[in-house]
C-alpha positions as semicolon CSV with decimal commas, in nm:
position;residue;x (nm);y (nm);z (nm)
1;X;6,523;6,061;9,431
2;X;6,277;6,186;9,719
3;X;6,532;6,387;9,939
4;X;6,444;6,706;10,031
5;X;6,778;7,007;9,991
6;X;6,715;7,297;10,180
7;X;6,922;7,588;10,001
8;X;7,029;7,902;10,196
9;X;7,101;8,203;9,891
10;X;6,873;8,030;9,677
11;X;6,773;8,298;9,458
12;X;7,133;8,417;9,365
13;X;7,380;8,315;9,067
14;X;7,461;7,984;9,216
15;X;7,145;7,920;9,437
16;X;6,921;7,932;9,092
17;X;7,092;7,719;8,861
18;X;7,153;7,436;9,150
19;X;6,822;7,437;9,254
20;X;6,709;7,377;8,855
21;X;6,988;7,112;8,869
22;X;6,826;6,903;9,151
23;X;6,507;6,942;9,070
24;X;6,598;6,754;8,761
25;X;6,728;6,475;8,927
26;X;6,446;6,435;9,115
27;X;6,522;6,600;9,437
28;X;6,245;6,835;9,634
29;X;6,391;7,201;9,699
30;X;6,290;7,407;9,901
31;X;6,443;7,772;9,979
32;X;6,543;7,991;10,304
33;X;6,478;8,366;10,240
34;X;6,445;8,695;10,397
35;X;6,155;8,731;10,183
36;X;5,830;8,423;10,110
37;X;5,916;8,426;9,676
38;X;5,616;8,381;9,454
39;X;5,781;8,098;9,261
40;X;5,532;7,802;9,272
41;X;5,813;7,508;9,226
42;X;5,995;7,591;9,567
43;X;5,903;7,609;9,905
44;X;6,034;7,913;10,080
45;X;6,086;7,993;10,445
46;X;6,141;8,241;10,548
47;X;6,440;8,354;10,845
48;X;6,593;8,658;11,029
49;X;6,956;8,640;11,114
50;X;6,991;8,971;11,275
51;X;6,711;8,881;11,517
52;X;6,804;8,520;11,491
53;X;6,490;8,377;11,392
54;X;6,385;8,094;11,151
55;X;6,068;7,931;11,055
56;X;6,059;7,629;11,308
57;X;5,914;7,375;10,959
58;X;6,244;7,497;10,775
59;X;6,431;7,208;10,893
60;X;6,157;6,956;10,898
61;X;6,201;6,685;10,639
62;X;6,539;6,814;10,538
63;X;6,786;6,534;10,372
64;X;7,066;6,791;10,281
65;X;7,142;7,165;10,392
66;X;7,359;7,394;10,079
67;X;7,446;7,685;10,278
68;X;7,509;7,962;10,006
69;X;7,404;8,247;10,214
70;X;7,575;8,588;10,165
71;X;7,648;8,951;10,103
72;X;7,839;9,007;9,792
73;X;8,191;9,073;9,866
74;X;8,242;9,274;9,536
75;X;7,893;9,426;9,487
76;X;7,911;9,736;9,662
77;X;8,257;9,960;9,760
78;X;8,383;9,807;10,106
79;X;8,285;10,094;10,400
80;X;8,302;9,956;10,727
81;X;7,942;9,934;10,762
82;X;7,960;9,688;10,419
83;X;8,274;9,464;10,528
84;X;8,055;9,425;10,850
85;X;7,766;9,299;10,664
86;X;7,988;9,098;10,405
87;X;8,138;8,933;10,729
88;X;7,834;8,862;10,968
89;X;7,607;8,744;10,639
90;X;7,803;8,468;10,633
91;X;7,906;8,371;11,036
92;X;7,584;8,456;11,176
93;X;7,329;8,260;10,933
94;X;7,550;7,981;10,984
95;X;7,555;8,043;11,366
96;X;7,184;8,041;11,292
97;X;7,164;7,706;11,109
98;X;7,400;7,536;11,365
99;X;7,199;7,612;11,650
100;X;6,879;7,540;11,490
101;X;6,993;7,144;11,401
102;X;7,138;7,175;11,732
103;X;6,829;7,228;11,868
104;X;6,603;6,942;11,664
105;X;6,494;6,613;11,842
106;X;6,717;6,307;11,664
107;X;6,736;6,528;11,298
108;X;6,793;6,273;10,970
109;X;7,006;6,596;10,761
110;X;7,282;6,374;10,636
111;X;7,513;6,647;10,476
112;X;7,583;7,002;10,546
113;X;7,725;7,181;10,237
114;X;7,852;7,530;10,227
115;X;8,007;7,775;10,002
116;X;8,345;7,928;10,120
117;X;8,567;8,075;9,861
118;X;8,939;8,115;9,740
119;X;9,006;8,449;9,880
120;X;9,087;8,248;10,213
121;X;9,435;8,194;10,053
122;X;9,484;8,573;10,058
123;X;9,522;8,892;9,811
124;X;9,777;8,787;9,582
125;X;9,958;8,459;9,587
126;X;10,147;8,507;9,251
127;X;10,227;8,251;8,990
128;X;10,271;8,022;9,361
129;X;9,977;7,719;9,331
130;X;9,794;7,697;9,626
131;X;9,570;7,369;9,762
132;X;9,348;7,271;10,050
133;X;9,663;7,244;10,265
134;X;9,802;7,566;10,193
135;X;9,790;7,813;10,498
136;X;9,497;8,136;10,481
137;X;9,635;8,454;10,385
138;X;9,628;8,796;10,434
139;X;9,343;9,067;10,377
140;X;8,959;9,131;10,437
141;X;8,845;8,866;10,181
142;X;9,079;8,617;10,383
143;X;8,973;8,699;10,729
144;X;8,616;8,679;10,590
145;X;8,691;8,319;10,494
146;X;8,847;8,212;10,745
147;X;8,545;8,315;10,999
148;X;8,340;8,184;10,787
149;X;8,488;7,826;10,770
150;X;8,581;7,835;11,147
151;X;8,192;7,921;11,238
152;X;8,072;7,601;10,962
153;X;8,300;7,400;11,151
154;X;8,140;7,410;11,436
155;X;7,841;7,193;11,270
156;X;8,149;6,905;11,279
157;X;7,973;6,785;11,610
158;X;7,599;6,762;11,512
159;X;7,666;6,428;11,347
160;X;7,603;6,482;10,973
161;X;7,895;6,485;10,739
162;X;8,002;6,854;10,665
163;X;8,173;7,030;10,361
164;X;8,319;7,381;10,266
165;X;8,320;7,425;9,868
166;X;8,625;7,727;9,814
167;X;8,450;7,894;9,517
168;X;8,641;8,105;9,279
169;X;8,523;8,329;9,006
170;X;8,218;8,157;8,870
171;X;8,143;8,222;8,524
172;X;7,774;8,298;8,395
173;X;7,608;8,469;8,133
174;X;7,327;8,572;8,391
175;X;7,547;8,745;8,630
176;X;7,901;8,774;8,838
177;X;8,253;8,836;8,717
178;X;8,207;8,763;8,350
179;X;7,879;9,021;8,293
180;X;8,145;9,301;8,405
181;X;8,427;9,189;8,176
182;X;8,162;9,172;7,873
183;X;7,988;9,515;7,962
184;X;8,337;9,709;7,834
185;X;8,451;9,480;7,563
186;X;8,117;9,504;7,376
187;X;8,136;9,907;7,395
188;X;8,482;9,840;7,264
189;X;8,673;9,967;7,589
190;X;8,754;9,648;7,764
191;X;9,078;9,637;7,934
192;X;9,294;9,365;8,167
193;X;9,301;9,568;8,481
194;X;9,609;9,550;8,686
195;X;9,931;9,400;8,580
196;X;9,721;9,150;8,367
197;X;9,899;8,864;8,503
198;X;9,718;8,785;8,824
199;X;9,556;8,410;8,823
200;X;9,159;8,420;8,806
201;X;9,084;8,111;8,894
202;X;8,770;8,057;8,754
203;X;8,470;7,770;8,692
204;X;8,177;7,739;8,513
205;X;7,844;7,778;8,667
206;X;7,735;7,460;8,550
207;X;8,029;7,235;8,684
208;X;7,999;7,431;9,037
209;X;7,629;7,315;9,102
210;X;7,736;6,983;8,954
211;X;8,042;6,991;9,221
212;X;7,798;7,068;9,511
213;X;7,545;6,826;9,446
214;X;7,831;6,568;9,386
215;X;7,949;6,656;9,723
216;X;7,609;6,624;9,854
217;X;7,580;6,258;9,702
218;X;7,930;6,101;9,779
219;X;7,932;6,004;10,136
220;X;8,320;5,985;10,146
221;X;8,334;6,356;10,084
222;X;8,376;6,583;10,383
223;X;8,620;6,902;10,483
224;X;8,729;7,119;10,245
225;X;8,763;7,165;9,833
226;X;8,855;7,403;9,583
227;X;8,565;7,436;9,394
228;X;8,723;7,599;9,073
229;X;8,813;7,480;8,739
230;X;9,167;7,284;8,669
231;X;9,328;7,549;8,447
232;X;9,314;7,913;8,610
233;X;9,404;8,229;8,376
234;X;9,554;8,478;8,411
235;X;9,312;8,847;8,435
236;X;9,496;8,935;8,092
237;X;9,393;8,570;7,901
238;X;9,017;8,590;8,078
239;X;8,988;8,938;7,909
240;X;9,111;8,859;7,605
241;X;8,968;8,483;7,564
242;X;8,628;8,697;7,602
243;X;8,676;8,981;7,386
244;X;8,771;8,660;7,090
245;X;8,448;8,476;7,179
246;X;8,247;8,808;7,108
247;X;8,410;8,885;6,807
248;X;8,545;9,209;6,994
249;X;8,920;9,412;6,957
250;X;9,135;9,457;7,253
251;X;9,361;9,734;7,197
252;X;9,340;9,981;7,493
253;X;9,611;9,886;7,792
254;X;9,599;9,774;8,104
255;X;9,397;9,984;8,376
256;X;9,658;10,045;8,635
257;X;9,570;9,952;8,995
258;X;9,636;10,301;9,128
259;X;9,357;10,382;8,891
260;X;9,115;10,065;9,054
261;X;9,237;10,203;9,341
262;X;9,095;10,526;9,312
263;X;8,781;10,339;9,179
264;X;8,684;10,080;9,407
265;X;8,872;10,155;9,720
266;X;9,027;9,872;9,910
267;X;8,804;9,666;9,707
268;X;9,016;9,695;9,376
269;X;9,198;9,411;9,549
270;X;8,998;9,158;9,466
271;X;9,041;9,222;9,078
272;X;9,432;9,329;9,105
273;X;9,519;9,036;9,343
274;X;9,414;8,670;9,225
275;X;9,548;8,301;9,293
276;X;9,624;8,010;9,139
277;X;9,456;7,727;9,309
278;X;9,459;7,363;9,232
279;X;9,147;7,140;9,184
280;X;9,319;6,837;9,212
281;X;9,178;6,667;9,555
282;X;8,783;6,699;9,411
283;X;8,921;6,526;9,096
284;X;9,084;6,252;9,287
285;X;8,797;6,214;9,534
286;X;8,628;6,140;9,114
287;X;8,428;6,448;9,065
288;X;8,492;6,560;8,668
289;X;8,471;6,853;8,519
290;X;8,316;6,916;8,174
291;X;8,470;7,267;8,119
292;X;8,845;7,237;8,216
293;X;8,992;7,531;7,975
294;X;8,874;7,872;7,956
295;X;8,769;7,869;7,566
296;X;8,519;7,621;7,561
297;X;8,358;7,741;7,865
298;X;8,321;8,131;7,772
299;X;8,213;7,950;7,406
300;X;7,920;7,751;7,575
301;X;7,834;8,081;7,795
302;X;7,849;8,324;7,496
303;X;7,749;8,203;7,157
């Protein structure tokens, strides 16, 4: 396999376990960054949204584009100056990548790949299951989204096949949701936070890259997919499921959400709120998953 991926994000959660992924099947990676990296095995360019500037041999070469660019939603409490960052990180770079294939002289990218992610389908949609057809919802994390999407949807008419990956609460070891369940339970002060009985819908690290590269490989995939694992639990089962695998006790209750509230601001929502979201149409379009219940995943991430 000589195609070249170009990976926007590279360096995060995601970015740095796909790009190990493809260079083991063969593929040539090569990074965009704010910032040249010192690592020897990928290329970097680097680019500038704010001024709206890329390195003109970025796009050079370039069989794929994974477009993984972003400001962490739920790294930082949401000021105004944050959920303005959170929202352009992800518009504008794309904005920026559009242009600059609009802008190339007969390009060969065959597939343009991007995250997106499950908060498009709103705070809280209860016990309700939600798919690809299922309308977006209401909140900051669902307005994000749906900019988002609209803005990688405009790459529809630069001829090369385009997909939006709706990620939902990505398990790792290294990093994300499941570092800041741990923390707590190993100190022996872990806690479901909320009612307990909101849907995480959740997928292992490992079958997310897999997802993205199959959707880079399978011609007859385009649009949109939930890119999450077939069995979502609830906040309450994720805690506890995790405090088992550790060998850990769970006997404080729940945090309330006025409590979160207090916390993390208008940001608690993400951990009070949660959906249950189908994976069904990747399956059926023959993608598989090798973690489809919670226990053997957090098993394979934790022992």
């Amino acid at each position: 396999m000589n195609a070249t991926v170009l990976i926007s994000g590279g360096t995060g959660l995601v970015g740095t376990r796909l790009t190990q992924l493809l260079q083991e099947k063969g593929y040539t990676v090569t990074h965009l960054s704010r910032s040249v990296s010192g690592d020897e095995k990928v290329k970097t360019y680097q680019w500038n949204i704010k001024k709206k500037e890329i390195d003109p041999e970025a796009l050079i070469g370039v069989d794929y584009i994974i477009h993984l660019a972003g400001a962490g939603i739920a790294d930082k409490r949401w000021t105004d100056k944050r959920k303005e960052l959170i929202l352009k990180s992800r518009t504008e770079s794309t904005e920026l990548l559009r242009d600059s294939i609009a802008k190339l002289n007969n390009h060969a990218i065959k597939a343009f790949v991007s995250a997106s992610a499950v908060g498009y389908y709103g705070i809280d949609t209860g016990k309700t299951w939600v798919d690809e057809e299922s309308p977006s919802g209401d909140g900051f994390a669902a307005e994000v989204t749906h900019q988002w999407e609209a803005a990688v949807d405009k790459i529809n008419p630069l001829n090369l096949r385009v997909v939006k990956i709706r990620i939902g609460i990505v398990l790792s070891e290294k990093g994300g949701a499941l570092v800041k369940i741990m923390q707590p339970i190993k100190f022996g002060v872990g806690a479901p936070l909320g009612r307990g009985n909101q849907y995480m819908s959740w997928v292992h690290l490992d079958d997310l890259c897999r997802l993205f590269i199959f959707a880079l490989e399978q011609r007859e995939i385009q649009g949109v997919y939930n890119g999450v694992a077939p069995n979502p639990a609830t906040n309450h089962e994720l805690t506890k499921k995790t405090a088992d695998v550790l060998n850990k006790p769970l006997f404080l209750p729940n945090i309330p959400a006025f409590a979160l509230k207090l916390l993390l601001g208008e940001m608690a929502q993400v951990v009070t709120g949660g959906n249950r979201v189908k994976s069904d149409k990747i399956e059926k379009a023959g993608f598989e998953f090798k973690y489809t219940d919670l226990r053997p995943a957090l098993v394979d991430l934790l022992k």
